[in-house]
C-alpha positions in Angstrom: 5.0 -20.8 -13.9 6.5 -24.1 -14.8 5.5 -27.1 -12.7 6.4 -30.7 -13.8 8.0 -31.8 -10.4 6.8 -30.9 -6.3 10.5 -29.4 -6.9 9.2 -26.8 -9.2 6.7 -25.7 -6.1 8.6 -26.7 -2.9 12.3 -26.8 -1.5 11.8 -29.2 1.2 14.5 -31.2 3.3 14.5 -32.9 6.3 15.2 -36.3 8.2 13.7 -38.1 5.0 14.6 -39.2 1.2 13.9 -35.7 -1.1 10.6 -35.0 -1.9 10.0 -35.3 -5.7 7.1 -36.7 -8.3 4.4 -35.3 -10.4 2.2 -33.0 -8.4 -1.7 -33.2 -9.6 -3.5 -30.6 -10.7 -6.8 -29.6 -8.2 -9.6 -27.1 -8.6 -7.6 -24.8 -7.2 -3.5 -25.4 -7.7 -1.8 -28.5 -6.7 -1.7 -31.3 -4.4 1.6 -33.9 -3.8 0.9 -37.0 -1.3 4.1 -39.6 -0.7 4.1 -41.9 2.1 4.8 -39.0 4.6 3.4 -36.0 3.4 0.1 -34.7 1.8 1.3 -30.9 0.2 -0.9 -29.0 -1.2 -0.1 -25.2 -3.0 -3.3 -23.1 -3.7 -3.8 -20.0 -5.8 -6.4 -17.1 -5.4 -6.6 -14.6 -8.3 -8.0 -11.1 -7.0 -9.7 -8.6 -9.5 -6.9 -6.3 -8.5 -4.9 -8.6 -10.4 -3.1 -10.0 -7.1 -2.4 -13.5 -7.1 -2.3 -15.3 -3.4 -0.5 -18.3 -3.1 -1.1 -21.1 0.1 0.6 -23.7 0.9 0.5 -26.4 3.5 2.2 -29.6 4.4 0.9 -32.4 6.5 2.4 -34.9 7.8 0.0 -38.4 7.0 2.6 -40.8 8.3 2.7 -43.0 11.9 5.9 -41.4 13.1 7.3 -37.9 13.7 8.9 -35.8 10.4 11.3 -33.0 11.5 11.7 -30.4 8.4 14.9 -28.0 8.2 14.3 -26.7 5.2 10.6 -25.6 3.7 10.2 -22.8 1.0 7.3 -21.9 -1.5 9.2 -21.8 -5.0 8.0 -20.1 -8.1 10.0 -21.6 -11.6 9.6 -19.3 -14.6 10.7 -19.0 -18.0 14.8 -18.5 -18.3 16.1 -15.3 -19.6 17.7 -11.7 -19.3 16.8 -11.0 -16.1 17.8 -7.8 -13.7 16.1 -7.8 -10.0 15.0 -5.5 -7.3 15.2 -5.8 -3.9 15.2 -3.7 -0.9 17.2 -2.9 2.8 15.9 -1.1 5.4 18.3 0.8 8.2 17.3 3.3 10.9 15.8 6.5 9.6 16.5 5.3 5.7 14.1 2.9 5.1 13.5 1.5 1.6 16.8 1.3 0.4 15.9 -0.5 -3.1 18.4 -1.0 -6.1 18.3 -3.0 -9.6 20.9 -5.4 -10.7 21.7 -7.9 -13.2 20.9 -11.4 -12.3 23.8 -13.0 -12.8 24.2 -16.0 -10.8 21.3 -15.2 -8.2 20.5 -13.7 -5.2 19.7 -14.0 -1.7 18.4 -12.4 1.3 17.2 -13.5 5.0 15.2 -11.5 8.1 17.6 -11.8 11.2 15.5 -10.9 14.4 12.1 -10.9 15.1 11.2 -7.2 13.6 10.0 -8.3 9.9 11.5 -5.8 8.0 14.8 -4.2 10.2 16.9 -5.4 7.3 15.9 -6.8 4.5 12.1 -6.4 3.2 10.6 -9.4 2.4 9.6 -8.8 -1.1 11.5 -9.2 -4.6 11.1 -8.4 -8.3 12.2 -9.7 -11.5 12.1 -8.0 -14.8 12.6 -9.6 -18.1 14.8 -7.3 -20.4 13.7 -9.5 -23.2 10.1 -9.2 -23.3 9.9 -5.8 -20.7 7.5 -7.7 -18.3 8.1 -8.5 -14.5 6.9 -10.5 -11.8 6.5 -8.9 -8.0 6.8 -11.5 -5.4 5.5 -10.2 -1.6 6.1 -12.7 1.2 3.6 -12.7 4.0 6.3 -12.8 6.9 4.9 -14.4 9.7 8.5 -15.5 11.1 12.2 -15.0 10.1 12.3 -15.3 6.4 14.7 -15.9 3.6 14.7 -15.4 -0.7 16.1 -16.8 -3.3 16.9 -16.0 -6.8 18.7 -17.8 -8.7 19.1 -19.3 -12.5 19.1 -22.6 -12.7 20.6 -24.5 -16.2 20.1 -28.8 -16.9 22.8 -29.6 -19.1 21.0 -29.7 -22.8 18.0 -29.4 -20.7 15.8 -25.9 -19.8 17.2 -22.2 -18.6 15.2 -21.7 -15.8 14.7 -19.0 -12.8 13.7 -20.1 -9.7 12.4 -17.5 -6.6 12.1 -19.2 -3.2 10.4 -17.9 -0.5 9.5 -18.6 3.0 10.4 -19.2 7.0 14.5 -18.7 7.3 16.0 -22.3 7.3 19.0 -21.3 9.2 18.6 -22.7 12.6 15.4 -24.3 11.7 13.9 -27.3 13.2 10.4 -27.7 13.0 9.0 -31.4 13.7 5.5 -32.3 13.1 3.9 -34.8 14.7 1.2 -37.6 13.1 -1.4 -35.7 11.5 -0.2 -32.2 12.4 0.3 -29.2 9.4 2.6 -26.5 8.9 1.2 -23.3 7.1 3.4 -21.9 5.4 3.4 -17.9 5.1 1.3 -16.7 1.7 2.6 -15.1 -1.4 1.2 -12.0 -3.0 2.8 -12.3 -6.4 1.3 -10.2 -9.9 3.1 -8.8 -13.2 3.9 -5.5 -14.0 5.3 -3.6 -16.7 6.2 0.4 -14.8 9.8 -0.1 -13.4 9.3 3.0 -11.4 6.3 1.7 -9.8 6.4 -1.9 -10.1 2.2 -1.8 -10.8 2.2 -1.1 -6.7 -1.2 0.4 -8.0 -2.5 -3.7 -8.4 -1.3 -4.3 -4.5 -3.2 -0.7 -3.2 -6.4 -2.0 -5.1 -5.7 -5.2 -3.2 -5.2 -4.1 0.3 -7.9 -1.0 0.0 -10.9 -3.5 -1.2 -9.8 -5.8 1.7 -8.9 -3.8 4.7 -9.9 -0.4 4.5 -8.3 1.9 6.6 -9.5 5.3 9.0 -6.9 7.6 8.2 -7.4 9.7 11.3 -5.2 12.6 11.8 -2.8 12.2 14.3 -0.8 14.5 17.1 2.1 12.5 18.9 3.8 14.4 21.8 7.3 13.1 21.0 9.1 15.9 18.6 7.9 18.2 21.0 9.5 17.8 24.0 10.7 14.0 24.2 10.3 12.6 27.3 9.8 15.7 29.4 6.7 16.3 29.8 4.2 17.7 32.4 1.0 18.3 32.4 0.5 22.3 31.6 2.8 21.5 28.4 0.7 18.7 26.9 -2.4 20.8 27.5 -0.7 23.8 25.6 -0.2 21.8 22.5 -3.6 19.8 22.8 -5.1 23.3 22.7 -3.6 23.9 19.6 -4.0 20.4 18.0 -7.6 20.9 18.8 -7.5 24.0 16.6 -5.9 22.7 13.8 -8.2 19.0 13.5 -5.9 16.6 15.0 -8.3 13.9 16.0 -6.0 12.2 17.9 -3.7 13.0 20.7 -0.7 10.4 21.7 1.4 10.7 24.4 4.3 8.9 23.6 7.4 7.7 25.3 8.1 8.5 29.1 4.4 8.4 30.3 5.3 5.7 32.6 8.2 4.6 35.1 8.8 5.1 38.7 12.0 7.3 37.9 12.5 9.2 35.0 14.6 6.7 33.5 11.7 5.3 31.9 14.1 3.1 29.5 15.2 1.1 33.0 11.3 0.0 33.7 9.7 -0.7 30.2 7.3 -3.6 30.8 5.8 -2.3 34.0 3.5 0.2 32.4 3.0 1.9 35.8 2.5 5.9 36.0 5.0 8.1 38.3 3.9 10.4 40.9 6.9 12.4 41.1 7.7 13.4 37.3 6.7 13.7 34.0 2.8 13.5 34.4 3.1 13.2 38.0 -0.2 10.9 38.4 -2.3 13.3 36.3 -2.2 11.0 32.9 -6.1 10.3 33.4 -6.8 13.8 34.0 -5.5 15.3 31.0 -7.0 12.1 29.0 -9.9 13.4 29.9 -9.2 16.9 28.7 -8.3 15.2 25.3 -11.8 14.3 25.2 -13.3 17.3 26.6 -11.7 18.7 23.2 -12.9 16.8 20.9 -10.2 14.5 20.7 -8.9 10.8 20.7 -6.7 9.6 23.4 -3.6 7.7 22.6 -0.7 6.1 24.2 3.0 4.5 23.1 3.8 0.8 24.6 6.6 -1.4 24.0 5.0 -4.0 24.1 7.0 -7.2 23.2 9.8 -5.8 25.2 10.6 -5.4 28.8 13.9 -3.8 30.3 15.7 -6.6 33.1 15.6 -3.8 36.0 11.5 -4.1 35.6 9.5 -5.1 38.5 7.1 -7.2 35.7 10.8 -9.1 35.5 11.4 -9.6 39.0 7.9 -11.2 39.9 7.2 -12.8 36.3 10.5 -14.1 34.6 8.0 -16.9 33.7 6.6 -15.2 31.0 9.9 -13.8 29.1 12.6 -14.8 26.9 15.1 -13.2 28.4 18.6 -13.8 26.4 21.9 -11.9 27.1 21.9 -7.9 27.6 19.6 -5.8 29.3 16.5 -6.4 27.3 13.7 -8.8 27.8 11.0 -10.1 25.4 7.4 -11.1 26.5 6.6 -14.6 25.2 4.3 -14.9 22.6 4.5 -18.3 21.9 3.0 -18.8 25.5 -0.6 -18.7 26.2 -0.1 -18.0 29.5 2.4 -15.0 29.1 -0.4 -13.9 26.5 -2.9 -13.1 28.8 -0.6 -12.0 31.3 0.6 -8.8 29.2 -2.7 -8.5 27.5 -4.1 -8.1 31.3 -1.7 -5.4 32.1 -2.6 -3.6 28.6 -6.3 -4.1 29.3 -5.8 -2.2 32.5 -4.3 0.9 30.8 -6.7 1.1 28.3 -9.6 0.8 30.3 -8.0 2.8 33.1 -7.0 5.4 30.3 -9.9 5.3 27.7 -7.0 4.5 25.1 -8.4 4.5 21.7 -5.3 4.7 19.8 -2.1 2.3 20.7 1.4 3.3 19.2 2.7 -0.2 19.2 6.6 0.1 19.2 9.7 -2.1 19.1 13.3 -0.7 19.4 15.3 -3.6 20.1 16.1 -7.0 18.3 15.2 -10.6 19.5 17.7 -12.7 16.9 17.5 -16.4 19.1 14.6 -18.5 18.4 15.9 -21.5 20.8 13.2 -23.4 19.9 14.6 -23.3 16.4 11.2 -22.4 15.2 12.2 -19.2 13.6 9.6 -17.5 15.5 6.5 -19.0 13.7 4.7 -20.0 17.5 6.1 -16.1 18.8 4.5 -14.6 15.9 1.1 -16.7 15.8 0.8 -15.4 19.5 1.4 -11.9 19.0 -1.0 -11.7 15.4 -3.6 -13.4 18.1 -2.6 -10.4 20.7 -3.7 -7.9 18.2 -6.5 -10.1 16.8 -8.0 -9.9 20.5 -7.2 -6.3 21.3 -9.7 -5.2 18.1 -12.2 -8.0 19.3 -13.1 -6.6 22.8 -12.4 -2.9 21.1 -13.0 -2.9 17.6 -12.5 0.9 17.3 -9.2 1.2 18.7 -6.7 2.3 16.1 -3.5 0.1 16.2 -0.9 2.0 15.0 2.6 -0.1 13.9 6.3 1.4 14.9 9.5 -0.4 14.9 12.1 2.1 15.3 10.4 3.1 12.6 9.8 0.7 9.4 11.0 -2.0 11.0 8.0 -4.3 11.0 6.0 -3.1 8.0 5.2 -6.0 6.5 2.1 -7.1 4.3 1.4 -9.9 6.8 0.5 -7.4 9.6 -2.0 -5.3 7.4 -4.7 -6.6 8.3 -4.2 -5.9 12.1 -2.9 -3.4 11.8 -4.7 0.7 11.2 -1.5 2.7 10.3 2.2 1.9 10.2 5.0 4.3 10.8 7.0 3.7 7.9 9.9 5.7 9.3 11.3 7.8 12.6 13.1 10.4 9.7 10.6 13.2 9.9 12.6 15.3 7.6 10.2 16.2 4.2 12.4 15.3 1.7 13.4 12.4 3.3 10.0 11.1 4.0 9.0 11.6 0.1 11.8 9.4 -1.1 10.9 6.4 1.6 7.4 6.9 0.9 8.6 6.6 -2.9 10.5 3.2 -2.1 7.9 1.8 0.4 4.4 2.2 -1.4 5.7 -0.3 -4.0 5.2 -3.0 -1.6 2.6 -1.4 1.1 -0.5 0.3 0.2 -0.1 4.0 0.0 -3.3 4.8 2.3 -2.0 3.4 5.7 1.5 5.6 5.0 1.8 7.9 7.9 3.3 11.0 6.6 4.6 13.4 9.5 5.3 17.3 9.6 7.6 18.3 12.5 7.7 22.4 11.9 8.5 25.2 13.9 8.6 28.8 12.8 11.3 31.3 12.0 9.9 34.8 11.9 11.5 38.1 11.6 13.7 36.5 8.6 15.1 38.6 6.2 15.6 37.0 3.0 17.6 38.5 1.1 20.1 41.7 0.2 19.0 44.9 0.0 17.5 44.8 3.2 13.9 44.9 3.3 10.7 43.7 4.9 11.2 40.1 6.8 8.9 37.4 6.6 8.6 34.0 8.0 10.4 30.8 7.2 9.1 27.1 8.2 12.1 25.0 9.7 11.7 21.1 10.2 13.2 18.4 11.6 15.8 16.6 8.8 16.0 13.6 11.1 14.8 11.9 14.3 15.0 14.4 16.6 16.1 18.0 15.8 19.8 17.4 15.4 19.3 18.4 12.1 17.0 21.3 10.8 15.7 22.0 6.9 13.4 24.6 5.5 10.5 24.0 3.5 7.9 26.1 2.3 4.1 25.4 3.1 3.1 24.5 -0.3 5.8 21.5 0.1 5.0 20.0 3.2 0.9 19.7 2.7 1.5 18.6 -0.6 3.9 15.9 0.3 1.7 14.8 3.6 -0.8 14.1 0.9 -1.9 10.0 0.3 -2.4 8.8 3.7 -2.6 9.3 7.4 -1.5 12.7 8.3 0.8 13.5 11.9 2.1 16.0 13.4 4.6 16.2 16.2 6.1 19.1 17.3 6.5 22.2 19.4 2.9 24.3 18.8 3.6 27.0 20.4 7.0 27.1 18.5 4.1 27.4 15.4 2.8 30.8 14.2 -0.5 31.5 14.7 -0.4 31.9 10.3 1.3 28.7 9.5 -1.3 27.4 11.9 -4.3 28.4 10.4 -2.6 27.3 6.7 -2.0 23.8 8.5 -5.8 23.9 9.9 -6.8 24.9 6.5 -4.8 22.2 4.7 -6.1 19.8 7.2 -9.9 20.5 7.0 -9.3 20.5 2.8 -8.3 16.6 3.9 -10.8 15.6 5.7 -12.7 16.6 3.1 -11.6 14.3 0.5 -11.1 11.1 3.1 -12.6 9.0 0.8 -10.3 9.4 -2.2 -7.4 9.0 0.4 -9.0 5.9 1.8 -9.6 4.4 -1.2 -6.4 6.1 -2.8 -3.7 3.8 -5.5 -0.9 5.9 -6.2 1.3 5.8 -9.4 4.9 7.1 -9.9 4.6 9.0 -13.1 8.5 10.3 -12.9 11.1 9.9 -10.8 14.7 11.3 -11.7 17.4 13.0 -9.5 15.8 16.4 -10.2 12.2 15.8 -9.9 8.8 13.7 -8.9 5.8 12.9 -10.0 3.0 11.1 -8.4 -0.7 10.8 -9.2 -3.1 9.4 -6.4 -6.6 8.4 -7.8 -9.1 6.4 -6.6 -10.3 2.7 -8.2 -12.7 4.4 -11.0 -10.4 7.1 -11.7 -13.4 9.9 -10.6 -10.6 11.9 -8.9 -7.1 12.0 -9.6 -4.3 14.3 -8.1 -1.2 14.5 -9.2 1.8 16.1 -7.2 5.3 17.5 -8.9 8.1 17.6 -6.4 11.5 19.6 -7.6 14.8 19.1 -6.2 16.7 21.3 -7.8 16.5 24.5 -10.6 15.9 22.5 -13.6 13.2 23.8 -16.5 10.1 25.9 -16.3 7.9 22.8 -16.8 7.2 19.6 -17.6 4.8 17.8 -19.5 2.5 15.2 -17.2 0.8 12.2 -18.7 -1.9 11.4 -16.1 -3.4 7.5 -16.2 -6.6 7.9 -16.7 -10.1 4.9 -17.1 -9.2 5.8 -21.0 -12.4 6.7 -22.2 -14.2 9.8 -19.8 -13.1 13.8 -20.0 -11.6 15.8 -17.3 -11.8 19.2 -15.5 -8.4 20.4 -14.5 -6.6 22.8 -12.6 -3.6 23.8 -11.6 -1.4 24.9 -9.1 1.3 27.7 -11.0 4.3 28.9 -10.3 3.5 30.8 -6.9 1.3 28.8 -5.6 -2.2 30.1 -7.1 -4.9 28.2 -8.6 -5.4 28.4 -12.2 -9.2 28.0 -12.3 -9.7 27.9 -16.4 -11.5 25.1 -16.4 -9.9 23.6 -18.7 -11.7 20.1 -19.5 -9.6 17.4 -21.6 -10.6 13.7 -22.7 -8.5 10.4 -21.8 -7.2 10.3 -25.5 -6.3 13.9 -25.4 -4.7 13.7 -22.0 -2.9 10.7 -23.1 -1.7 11.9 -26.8 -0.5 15.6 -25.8 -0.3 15.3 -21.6 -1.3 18.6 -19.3 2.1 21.5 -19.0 2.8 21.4 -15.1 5.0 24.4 -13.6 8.2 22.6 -12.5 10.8 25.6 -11.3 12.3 26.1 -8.4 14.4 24.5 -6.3 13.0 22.1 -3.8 9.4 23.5 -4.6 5.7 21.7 -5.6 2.5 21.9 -7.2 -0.3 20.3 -7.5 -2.9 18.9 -10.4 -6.6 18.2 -9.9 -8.2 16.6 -12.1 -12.1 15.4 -11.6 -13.9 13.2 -14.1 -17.3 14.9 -15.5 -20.2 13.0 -15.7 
C-alpha cells in the first residue's frame, strides 16, 4: 500500500472542508486528527496470511458532523491490471468473470440481503508481476466498490479500491464524541487465478470459528408445503436410517389457512391442515429417533394480512407492497420477535433454525443504509446462541443471498444456493469457496430412484438410475450416478431433501454408507481448505486437505468424453511421503499402496482416471509418519 495522504486511506465527504494531511504512523496502522475528526485505520496480520483492516471515525468537535460519503481505500502500485468480481441471481449464485481494468469499476448492494446482487468482494491481478490482491468487505449494511486507476499529471500511476457502507442515500450524522465503525476488510495476496489463495481465507475462518458440520434432512424437496403428520414420520424413519442428525421442517409448518405466505410473522401452528396441531408431537418423535429438531422462520419478514401486523405495526417497517419487515434498528421490536421465537423454540425444542429471507427491503429512510437494522439483527443472533449456545443457525436467503463473511461468525451453515441440481451446485460451490470457507458450504442431494431401466439396445437386464432435482423444485430432472453425487457432497455440511420413499432401499444403504464414511472423517471436513487444482470446460479438480496437510483428498469431476486421464499435481507440506489410492475407472479402489514423497508428487504428479461423461473419482492421499 501507498499512504502519504488520509486520501490514500479514506474517501470521506460531508458538510465540511475535504479531509486531507499526513496521517501518522501508530503501533498498529494509522491515526489522522483535524479539528473535527480523530480517524484511525488499524491492521491485524493473521498466520493464515489474512490481513484485517479497522477503521473508525470520531467526531472530537463541539457541534454535529453529518458524513455522506465514508469508504476504507486501499492505493497500490499502478499497472496492468485485470479484475474479478462476482453477481449473484436466484438459483445461479457466484456469477464471477475477469476483465481488463480499463478505466475502473464499480459495484453497490441494493436491499438489505448482503449478497442478492453483487458479492461484496473484489480482486486485482497484476499481469506484470503475476501477483494479486483479494479484498473481502465485512458487509454490515448496503455496500459499494470501487476500482479505479488513478493518473497525476507527471505525477504517479496509481490503483485505488474503495470499500465500504453504500453512499447513495447516505446521511449519517454523528454527534460530539460519537464514532462510526466502519465495516472491516479481509484483504491477502495470491498468486492461483483459479482459486484466488481462498485456501489463506478457509485457514482464517476454520482457526476462528469452527463449524459442526451436522448432517442435515429438510422436508422441503419432498413434498413442499403439504405436509401431515404420517408423511414426515415416513421420511424421518428413513433419515434416521441413513444418519441424518437433523430433521427440519421447513416452510408451511405454520398459518391459520394453508396460505401460509398470507400470515408469515405470526408463527402460530394450524389445527385444520398441514400438521394439524401435532408439530410437538412429531418433534418429539424426532428425538425419540435419535434426531435433532429443526424449523424454517422468516424472520425479518412479515406478510401485511398477519395478525403480528394488525396488533404490532409499531414494530415494522412496512413500505409499499404486501411485505413487511421487523425492525431491527429498534430495541423494542427486538425483543418483541425474539419473544415470539423464544416461544417456538422452547415450545418446540428447536435446536436447528433455518433462518430465511425471500424478499427485498431496498429503503433505508433513515438514510443509514441499514447500519442500526443490521447491528440489531447481528445482536438477534448474538443473543439466540447466548441463552442456547448449541442451537445450529443455519443462513438462507433465497438461497445465497446473504452469504457474507460478516455473518460467519453467527452463523453455523449457510445455504449457498436453492439450485439443488449436482452439477449446478459443483460450479457455485466452485465460485463461492473463493470468498467463504469451504467447511460451512451446505451441499444438498435431492434424488429419487428410477428402477426397472433398461439401458440400452439389445434389450437386456434393467437396472436402476438415480434422478435429481436440476433446479429448485423438480421442474427439471437430471441423472447422476452415485459415485458423483457423494463425491461432490464432499467438503462441508451434507443435506438431503427429498422424497425417501421415492429412494431404493440400495441407493439408501449406499447414501447411509457414504454418510457414516463422513462422519468419520468430521474432523478433516471441519478443519478442511480446499484448492482448485483445474478447472476447464471439460473437467474439475479439487483437493480438500486439512492445515498440516496429514490428509488430503482430491476429487476429478468430468463433464464431458474427453481423455482416459489426467495427470494431478496435489499441494502437499513439501517435505513428508504419501500413501495413495485411487478410485479407477468403475468405481473400485485401487489399494497398491502406492507411497510417493512431496518432491516426487510435485516433479511427476499421480495418473487419475478421467473418462466418462459427467463421471468422478476420487484420490486419498494420507501422510506417513
Amino acid at each position: 500500500m501507498i499512504v502519504t495522504d488520509i486520501r490514500d486511506l479514506f474517501t470521506i465527504y460531508g458538510d465540511f472542508a475535504e479531509v486531507e494531511g499526513a496521517p501518522t504512523r501508530c503501533e498498529d496502522g494509522y491515526e489522522f486528527q483535524n479539528d473535527i475528526f480523530f480517524i484511525k485505520s488499524s491492521f491485524f496480520k493473521h498466520s493464515s496470511g489474512v490481513n484485517r483492516r479497522s477503521d473508525t471515525i470520531k467526531n472530537i468537535s463541539d457541534h454535529p458532523v453529518t458524513i455522506t460519503t465514508v469508504l476504507s481505500k486501499f492505493t497500490i502500485n499502478g499497472g496492468e491490471y485485470e479484475v474479478y468480481t462476482q453477481y449473484n441471481e436466484h438459483i445461479s449464485e457466484g456469477q464471477g468473470a475477469w476483465a481488463p481494468l480499463v478505466t475502473g469499476v464499480y459495484g453497490q448492494s441494493d436491499e438489505i440481503r448482503t449478497n442478492q446482487d453483487v458479492n461484496p468482494f473484489v480482486a486485482l491481478y497484476n499481469t506484470q508481476n503475476q501477483r494479486g490482491l483479494v479484498f473481502h468487505l465485512m458487509a454490515e449494511s448496503m455496500f459499494e466498490y470501487r476500482v479505479c486507476r488513478d493518473a497525476e499529471f507527471l505525477g504517479p500511476r496509481l490503483v485505488r479500491v474503495e470499500m465500504g457502507i453504500k453512499s447513495d442515500n447516505f446521511s449519517y450524522t454523528l454527534a460530539p464524541n460519537e464514532e462510526l465503525r466502519l465495516p472491516d476488510t479481509l484483504f491477502y495476496t495470491f498468486k492461483s487465478k483459479l482459486d484466488l489463495d481462498a485456501y489463506k481465507l478457509h485457514r482464517y475462518s476454520n482457526e476462528l470459528y469452527k463449524k459442526p458440520l451436522p448432517i442435515i434432512y429438510n422436508s422441503w424437496m419432498s413434498h413442499f408445503d403439504l405436509m401431515s403428520y404420517d408423511s414426515l414420520m415416513e421420511q424421518l424413519k428413513r433419515a434416521s436410517a441413513i444418519g441424518c442428525e437433523y430433521f427440519t421442517v421447513d416452510a408451511g409448518w405454520f398459518g391459520e389457512t394453508q396460505k401460509w405466505w398470507d400470515v408469515v410473522g405470526d408463527w402460530v401452528e394450524p389445527e385444520d391442515c398441514g400438521m394439524c396441531g401435532r408439530l410437538s408431537e412429531f418433534a418429539t418423535q424426532v428425538r425419540e429417533f435419535g434426531l435433532k429438531f429443526g424449523l424454517w422462520f422468516e424472520i425479518e419478514r412479515s406478510s401485511k394480512f398477519s395478525r403480528s401486523i394488525c396488533e404490532h405495526s409499531e414494530h415494522y417497517i412496512i413500505p409499499s407492497g404486501q411485505h413487511a419487515y421487523i425492525n431491527f434498528a429498534s430495541s423494542e421490536a427486538v425483543d418483541y420477535i425474539y419473544a415470539k421465537l423464544k416461544a417456538c423454540i422452547d415450545k418446540y425444542g428447536v435446536e436447528l433454525i433455518k433462518f430465511d429471507l425471500n424478499a427485498p427491503l431496498r429503503f433505508d429512510s433513515t438514510r443509514h443504509a441499514f447500519i442500526d437494522f443490521y447491528r440489531g439483527f447481528i445482536e438477534f443472533l448474538s443473543r439466540i446462541k447466548r441463552e442456547y449456545p448449541g442451537i445450529h443457525l443455519q443462513c438462507c436467503a433465497s438461497g445465497g443471498g446473504r452469504m457474507s463473511m460478516s455473518l460467519v461468525p453467527y452463523f453455523d451453515s449457510f445455504w449457498a444456493s436453492d439450485n439443488h441440481g449436482i452439477y449446478e451446485q459443483l460450479d457455485i460451490f466452485k465460485s463461492t469457496l473463493v470468498r467463504m470457507p469451504c467447511s460451512i458450504l451446505e451441499k444438498w442431494a435431492t434424488i429419487r430412484s428410477l428402477e426397472g431401466f433398461t439401458p440400452s439396445y439389445p434389450v437386456g437386464s434393467t437396472e436402476e438410475r438415480i434422478l435429481l432435482s436440476a433446479d429448485c423444485s423438480w421442474f427439471r430432472l437430471e441423472e447422476a450416478n452415485l459415485e458423483f453425487i457423494k463425491n461432490a457432497l464432499c467438503g462441508g455440511p451434507i443435506g438431503v431433501s427429498c422424497d425417501l420413499t421415492q429412494v431404493s432401499d440400495t441407493t439408501l444403504g449406499a447414501l447411509g454408507d457414504f454418510i457414516c464414511a463422513y462422519k468419520a472423517e468430521r474432523e478433516l471436513w471441519q478443519d478442511s481448505e480446499c484448492h482448485i487444482l483445474c478447472n476447464t470446460p471439460t473437467l474439475t479438480i479439487l483437493q480438500f486437505n486439512d492445515k498440516s496437510f496429514d490428509k488430503i483428498r482430491i476429487f476429478a469431476f468430468t463433464d464431458k468424453y474427453h481423455q482416459d486421464n489426467t495427470i494431478v499435481f496435489p499441494i502437499t507440506d513439501g517435505k513428508s511421503a504419501y500413501s495413495i489410492t485411487k478410485t479407477e475407472r468403475h468405481g473400485a479402489m485401487c489399494l497398491d499402496n502406492v507411497v510417493m514423497t512431496s518432491s516426487e508428487l510435485d516433479e511427476s504428479g499421480v495418473e487419475l482416471c478421467a473418462w466418462g461423461l459427467r463421471q468422478s473419482y476420487r484420490m486419498t492421499l494420507d501422510k506417513i509418519k
